[in-house]
N, C-alpha and C positions, 0 to 999 in steps of 0.2 A: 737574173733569178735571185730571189733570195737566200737565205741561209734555212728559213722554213720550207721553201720548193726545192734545194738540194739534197735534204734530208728525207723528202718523200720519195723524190728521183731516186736518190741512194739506198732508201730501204728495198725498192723495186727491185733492185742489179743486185744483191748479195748473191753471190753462185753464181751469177752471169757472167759473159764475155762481153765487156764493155768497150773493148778497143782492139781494133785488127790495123795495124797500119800498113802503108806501102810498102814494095820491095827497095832494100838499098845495098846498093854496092859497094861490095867493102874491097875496095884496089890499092894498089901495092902502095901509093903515093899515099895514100887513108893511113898506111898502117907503117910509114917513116914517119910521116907527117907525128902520127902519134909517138914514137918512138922519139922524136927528138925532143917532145912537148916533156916526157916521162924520164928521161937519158936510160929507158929499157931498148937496148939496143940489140939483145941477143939474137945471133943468127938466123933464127928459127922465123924471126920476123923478119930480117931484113936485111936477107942476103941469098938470093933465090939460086944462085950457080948451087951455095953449097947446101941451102936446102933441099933444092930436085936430086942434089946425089947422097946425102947422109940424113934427113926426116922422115920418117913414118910417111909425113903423109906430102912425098914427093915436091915438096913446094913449098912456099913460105905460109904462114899463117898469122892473123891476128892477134894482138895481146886479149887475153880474156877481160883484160881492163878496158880497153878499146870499147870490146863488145858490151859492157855494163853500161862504159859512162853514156851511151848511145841512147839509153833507157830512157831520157827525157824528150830527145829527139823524135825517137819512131813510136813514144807515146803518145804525142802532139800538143806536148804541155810550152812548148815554146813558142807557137804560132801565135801570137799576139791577135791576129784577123780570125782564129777558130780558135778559140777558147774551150777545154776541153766540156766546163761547168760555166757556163752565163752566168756572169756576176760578180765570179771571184776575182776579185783585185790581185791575188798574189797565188802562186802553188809556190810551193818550199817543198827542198826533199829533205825529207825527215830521217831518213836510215832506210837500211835494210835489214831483215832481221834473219835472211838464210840466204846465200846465193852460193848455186853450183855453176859448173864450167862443163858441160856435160859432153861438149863435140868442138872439134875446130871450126873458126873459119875457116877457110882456105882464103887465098887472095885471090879477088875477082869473083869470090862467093856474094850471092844475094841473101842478104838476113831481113827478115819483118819482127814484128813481137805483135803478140796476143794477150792483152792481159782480160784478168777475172777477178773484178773483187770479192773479196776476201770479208770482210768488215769497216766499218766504219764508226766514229764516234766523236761526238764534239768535245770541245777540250778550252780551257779557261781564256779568254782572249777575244774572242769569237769567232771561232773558227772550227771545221772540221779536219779531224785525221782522217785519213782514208787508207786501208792495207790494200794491197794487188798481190795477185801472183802473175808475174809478169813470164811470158816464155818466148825466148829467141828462136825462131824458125830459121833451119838455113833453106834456100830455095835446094827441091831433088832429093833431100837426107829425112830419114825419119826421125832421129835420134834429132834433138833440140842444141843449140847451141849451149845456152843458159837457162837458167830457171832461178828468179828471185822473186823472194817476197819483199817486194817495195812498199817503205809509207812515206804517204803524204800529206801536208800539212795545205789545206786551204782556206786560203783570208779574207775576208770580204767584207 
């Protein structure tokens, strides 16, 4: 696509739900794993004897960092063979300009995101920004995991 058919495409989707992605499980191994990457080691994440007997919520839980930096993954901006936008050579993440922490995971919780963009606007280079509001779904919970307004930069 071009930079002229993503701008039509993109005017369409303003207030839409542009991306629902799979369920992914987020396991204890997910959430040492990130822990050693971060050296955020506190108990809460990743030490399940003493979270089943002194955490809120009986068990270990996810860094809320964990669950953000996920945002490129379960948006399917990584998939090289599914391209979110035909064309664009590069997606870049731009910032964020709000993110809340609204629910834990638990470990062994399944999380998806739904995002809605927001707006969009080209920008000196040749390329489009893109805003989303992005929402972390836990599988079974009402209450959302996260909620961020993400931007993106797309290059083409």
């Amino acid at each position: 696509m071009s930079i002229e058919q993503v701008r039509e495409q993109l005017t369409k989707q303003v207030g839409q739900e542009v991306h629902v992605s799979d369920w992914v499980v987020i396991d204890q191994s997910r959430i040492d794993a990130f822990a050693a990457a971060t050296d955020d080691r506190q108990w809460i994440h990743v030490n399940p004897t003493r979270a089943a007997a002194e955490s809120p919520w009986r068990g270990t839980i996810a860094h809320g960092f964990l669950t953000l930096s996920l945002i490129p993954y379960l948006r399917g901006l990584v998939d090289a063979d599914r391209p979110s936008h035909p064309g664009v050579r590069t997606v870049i993440n731009y910032g964020l300009n709000k993110v809340r922490f609204t629910n834990a995971v638990r470990a062994g919780a399944e999380i998806r995101s739904r995002s809605v963009l927001l707006a969009f606007e080209e920008f000196k280079g040749g390329g489009i920004q893109i805003t989303e509001q992005v929402t972390i779904d836990i599988q079974g919970e009402t209450k959302p995991a996260c909620i961020a307004e993400v931007v993106l930069r797309l290059y083409f």
